[in-house]
C-alpha positions as CSV (number, residue, x, y, z in Angstrom):
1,X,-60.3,40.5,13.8
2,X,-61.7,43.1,11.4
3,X,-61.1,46.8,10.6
4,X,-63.7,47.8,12.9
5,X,-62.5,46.2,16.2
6,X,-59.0,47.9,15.4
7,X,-57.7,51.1,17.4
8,X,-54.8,52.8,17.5
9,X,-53.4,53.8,20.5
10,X,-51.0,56.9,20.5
11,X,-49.1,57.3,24.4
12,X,-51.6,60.1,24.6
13,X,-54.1,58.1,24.5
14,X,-53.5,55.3,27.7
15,X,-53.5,57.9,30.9
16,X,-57.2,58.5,30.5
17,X,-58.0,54.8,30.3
18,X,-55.9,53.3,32.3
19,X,-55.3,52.0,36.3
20,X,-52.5,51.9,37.8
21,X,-50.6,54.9,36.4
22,X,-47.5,55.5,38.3
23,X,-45.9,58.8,35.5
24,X,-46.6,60.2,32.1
25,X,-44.5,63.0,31.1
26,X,-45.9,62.6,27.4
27,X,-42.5,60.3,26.4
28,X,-42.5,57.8,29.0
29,X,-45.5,55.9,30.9
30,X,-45.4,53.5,33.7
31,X,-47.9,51.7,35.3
32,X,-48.2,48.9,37.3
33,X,-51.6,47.7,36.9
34,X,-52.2,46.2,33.2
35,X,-56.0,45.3,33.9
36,X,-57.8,48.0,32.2
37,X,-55.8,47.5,28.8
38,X,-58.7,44.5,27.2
39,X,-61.1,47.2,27.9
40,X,-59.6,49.6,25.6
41,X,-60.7,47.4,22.3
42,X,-60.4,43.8,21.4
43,X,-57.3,44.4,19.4
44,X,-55.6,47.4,19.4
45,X,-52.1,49.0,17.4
46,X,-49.6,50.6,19.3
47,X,-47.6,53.5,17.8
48,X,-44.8,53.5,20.3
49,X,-42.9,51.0,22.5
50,X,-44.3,48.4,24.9
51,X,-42.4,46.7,27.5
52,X,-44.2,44.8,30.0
53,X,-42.4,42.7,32.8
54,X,-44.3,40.2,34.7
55,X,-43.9,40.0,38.4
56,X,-46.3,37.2,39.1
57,X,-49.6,35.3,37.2
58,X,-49.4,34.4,33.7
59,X,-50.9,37.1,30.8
60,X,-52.0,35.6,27.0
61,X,-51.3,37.8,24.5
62,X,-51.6,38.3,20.5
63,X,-49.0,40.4,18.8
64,X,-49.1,40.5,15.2
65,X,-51.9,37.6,15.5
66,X,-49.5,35.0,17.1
67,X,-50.4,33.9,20.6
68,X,-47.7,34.1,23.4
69,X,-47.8,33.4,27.3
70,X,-45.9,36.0,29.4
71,X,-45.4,34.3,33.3
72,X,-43.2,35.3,36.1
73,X,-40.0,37.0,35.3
74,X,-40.8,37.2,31.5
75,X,-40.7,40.4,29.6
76,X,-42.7,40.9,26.6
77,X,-41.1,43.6,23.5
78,X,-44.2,45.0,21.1
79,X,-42.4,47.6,18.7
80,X,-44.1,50.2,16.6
81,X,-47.1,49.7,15.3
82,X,-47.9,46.3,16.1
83,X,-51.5,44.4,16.9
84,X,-52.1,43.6,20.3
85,X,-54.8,42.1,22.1
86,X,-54.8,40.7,25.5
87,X,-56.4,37.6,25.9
88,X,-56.0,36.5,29.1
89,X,-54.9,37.5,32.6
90,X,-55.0,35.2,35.5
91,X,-56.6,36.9,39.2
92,X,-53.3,37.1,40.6
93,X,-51.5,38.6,38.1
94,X,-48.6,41.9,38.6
95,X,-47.3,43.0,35.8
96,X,-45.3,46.4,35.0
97,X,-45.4,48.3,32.2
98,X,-43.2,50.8,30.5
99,X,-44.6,52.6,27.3
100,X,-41.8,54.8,25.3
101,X,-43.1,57.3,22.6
102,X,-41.4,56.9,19.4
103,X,-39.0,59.7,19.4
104,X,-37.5,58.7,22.9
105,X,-37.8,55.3,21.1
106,X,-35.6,56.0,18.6
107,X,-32.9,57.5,20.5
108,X,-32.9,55.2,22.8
109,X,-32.4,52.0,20.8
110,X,-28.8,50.7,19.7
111,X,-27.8,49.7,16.8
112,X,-27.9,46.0,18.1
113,X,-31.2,46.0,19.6
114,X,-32.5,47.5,16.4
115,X,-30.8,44.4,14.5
116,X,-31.7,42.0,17.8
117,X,-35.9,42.9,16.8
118,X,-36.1,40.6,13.8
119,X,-35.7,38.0,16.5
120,X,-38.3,39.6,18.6
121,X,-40.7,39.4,15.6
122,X,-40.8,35.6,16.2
123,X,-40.3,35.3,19.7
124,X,-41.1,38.3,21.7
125,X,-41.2,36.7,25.2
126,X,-37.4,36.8,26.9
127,X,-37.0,35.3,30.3
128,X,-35.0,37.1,33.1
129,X,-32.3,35.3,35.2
130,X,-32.7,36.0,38.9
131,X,-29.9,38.9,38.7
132,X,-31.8,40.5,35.8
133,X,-34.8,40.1,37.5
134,X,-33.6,41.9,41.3
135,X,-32.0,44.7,38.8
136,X,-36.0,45.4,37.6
137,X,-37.1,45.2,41.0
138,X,-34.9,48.0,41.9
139,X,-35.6,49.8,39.9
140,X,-39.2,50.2,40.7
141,X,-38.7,50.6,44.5
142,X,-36.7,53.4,43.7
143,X,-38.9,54.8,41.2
144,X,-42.2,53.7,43.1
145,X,-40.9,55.3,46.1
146,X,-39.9,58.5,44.6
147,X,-43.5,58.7,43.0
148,X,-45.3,58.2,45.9
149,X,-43.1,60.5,48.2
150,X,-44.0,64.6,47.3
151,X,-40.6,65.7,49.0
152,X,-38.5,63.3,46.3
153,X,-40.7,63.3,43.2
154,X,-38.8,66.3,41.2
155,X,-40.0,65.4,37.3
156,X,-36.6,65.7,36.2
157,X,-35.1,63.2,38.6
158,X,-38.2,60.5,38.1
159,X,-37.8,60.9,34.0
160,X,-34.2,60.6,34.0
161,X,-34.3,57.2,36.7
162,X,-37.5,55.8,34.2
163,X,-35.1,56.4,31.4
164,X,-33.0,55.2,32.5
165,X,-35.0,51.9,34.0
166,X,-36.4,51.6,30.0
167,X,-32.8,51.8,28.7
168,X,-31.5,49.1,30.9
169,X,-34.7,47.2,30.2
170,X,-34.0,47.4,26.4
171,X,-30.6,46.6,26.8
172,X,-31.2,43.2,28.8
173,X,-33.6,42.0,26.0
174,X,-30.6,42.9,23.9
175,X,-28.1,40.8,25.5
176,X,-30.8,38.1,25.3
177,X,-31.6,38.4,21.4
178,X,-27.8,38.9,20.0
179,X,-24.6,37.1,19.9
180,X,-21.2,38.7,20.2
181,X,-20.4,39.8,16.4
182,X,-16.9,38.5,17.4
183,X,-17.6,34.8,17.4
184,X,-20.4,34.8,14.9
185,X,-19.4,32.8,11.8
186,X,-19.3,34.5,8.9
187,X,-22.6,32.6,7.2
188,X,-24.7,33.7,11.0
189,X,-23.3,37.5,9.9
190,X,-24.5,37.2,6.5
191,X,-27.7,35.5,7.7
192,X,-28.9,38.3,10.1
193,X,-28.1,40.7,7.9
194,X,-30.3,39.2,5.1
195,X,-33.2,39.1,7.8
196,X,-33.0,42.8,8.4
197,X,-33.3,44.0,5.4
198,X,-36.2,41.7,4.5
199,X,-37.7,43.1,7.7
200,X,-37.1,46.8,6.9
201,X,-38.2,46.3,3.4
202,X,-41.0,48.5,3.0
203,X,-41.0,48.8,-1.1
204,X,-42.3,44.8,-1.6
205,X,-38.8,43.7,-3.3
206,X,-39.0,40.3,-3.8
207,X,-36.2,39.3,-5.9
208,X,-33.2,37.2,-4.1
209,X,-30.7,38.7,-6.7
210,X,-31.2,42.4,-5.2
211,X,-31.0,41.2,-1.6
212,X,-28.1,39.5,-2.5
213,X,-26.6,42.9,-4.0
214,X,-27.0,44.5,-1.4
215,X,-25.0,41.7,0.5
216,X,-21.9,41.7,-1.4
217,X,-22.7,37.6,-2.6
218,X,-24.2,35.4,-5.1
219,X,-27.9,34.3,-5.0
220,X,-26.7,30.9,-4.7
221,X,-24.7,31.5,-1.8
222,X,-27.5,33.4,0.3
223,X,-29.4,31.1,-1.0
224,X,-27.3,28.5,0.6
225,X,-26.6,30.1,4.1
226,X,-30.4,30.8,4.5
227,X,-31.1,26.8,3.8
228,X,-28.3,25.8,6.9
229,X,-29.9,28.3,9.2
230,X,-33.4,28.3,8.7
231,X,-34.2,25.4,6.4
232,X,-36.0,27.4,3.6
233,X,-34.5,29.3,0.7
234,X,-34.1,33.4,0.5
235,X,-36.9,32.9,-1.7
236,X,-39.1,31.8,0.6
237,X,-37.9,34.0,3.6
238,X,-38.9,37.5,0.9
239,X,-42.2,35.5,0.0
240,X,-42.9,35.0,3.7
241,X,-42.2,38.4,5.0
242,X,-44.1,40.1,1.7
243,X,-47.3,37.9,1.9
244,X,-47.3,38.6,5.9
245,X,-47.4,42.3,5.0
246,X,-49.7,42.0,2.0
247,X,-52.5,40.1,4.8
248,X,-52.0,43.3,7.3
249,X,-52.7,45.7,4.5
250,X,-55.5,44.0,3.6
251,X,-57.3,43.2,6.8
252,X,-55.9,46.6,8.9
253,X,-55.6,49.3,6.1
254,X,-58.4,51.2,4.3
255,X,-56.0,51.1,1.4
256,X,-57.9,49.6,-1.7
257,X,-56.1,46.8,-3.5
258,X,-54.5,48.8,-6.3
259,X,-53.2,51.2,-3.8
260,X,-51.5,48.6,-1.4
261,X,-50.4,47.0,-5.2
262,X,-48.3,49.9,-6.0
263,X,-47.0,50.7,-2.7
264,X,-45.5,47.3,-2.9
265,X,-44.5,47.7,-6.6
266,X,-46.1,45.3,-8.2
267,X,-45.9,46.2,-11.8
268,X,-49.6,45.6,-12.1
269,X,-53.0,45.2,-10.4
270,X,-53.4,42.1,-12.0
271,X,-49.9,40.4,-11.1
272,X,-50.8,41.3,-8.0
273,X,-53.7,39.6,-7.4
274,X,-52.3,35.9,-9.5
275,X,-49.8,36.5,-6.3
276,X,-52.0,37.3,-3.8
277,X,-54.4,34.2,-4.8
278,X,-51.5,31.8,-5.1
279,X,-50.7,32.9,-1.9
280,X,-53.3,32.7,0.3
281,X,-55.7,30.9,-2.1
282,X,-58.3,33.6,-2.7
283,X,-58.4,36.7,-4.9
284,X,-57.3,40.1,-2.6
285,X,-61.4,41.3,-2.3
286,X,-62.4,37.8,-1.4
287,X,-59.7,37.4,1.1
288,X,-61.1,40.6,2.9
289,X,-64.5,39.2,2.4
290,X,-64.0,36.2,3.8
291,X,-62.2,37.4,7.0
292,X,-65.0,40.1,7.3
293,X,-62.8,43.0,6.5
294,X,-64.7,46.4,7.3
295,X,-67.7,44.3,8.8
């Protein structure tokens, strides 16, 4: 992947393009054809919320340039901004998909799904049970036959029912990416918590002492908690996470390399690149050389 196979899609942007448009109202689409979507580019990033159940077939798909498999009665979860390309669909394959602007996004997540999506960074597949699965179903009969029936397709009363299909949607992948708070153990609390704020660290903090501030603990005891749940130190979880973000700068951004420096406050241009070639074994220019940035 390089710069130049990269678009970005806004909502906007799909109706145009796309088959199998069932509504767009400009803060929820729904379709239930996904074949068009490796036509638009070879990798694409979203700016608003993708949920795509699968009715039948099997889909291959990169987010964040980790391959997944998506088969019957799997929903996939792509949040804001991330890389998508689709690599494979089989002939037989049904899929539906549900894209939410980022507003309507926003209001419509909870507080646990929005903790529940460090989970979905690593594993953004979540298989239905059989219940699950006939609720979805529902769903679209209802909605499909509403759409497809003039006399019942009022746009308030299909926007409120596909609202209210994406909140229930978003709320089942919730009850399969969280535990009951109740019954957590105090170290799975701390734990979680330490993984959301590395994940909504935007400023490139890297040391374990100000996580562990911000926690209420020692370093030695976050430390600790992160070696019984995950088998690597905090250290290496804020390394991790940083040199993950520092690789999408450099490969998807037009940002040059003292730019993407400061915004992740490094006190220098050239600490920054020591770290970046300790990292990933090549100064920041040759790294974007070798993976044919801007080629």
């Amino acid at each position: 992947m390089n710069t130049k196979d990269i678009t970005t899609l806004k909502l906007q942007d799909i109706p145009p393009i796309s088959r199998g448009m069932k509504y767009y109202d400009g803060e929820i689409y729904f379709a239930d054809n996904i074949t068009s979507l490796p036509e638009i580019a070879s990798v694409f990033r979203v700016n608003f919320i993708v949920l795509l159940f699968c009715v039948e077939g099997e889909v291959r798909v990169h987010i964040n340039e980790k391959e997944y498999t998506i088969t019957q009665h799997d929903a996939l979860f792509a949040g804001l901004n991330s890389l998508v390309s689709v690599d494979y669909m089989s002939p037989d394959v049904s899929c539906k998909l549900c894209a939410i602007n980022s507003q309507l996004a926003f209001s419509l997540i909870s507080k646990g799904l929005a903790e529940a999506i460090i989970d979905l960074q690593d594993n953004p597949v979540i298989p239905f049970t059989p219940d699950e699965v006939q609720l979805m179903d529902k769903y679209y009969e209802l909605a499909d036959f509403k759409m497809t029936h003039p006399a019942f397709s009022q746009k308030e009363t299909v926007a409120s029912l596909l609202k209210a299909f994406a909140i229930d949607l978003l709320s089942l992948i919730e009850r399969h990416t969280t535990r009951d708070e109740s019954i957590l153990r105090q170290g799975d609390k701390l734990y979680r918590r330490f993984m959301y704020l590395v994940a909504s660290n935007a400023d490139g903090h890297r040391s374990v002492k100000s996580y562990a501030d911000q926690l209420c603990v020692t370093p030695k005891y976050l430390t600790s908690v992160c070696r019984q749940h995950s088998s690597r130190s905090a250290s290496d979880i804020i390394t991790n996470s940083l040199v993950s973000r520092i690789k999408q700068m450099l490969l998807y951004s037009d940002m040059s390399v003292k730019e993407i420096a400061t915004m992740l406050n490094f006190d220098n241009l050239s600490f920054f690149g020591k770290f970046v070639k300790k990292q990933l074994g090549h100064s920041p220019v040759n790294y974007r050389k070798l993976n044919h940035y801007g080629v």
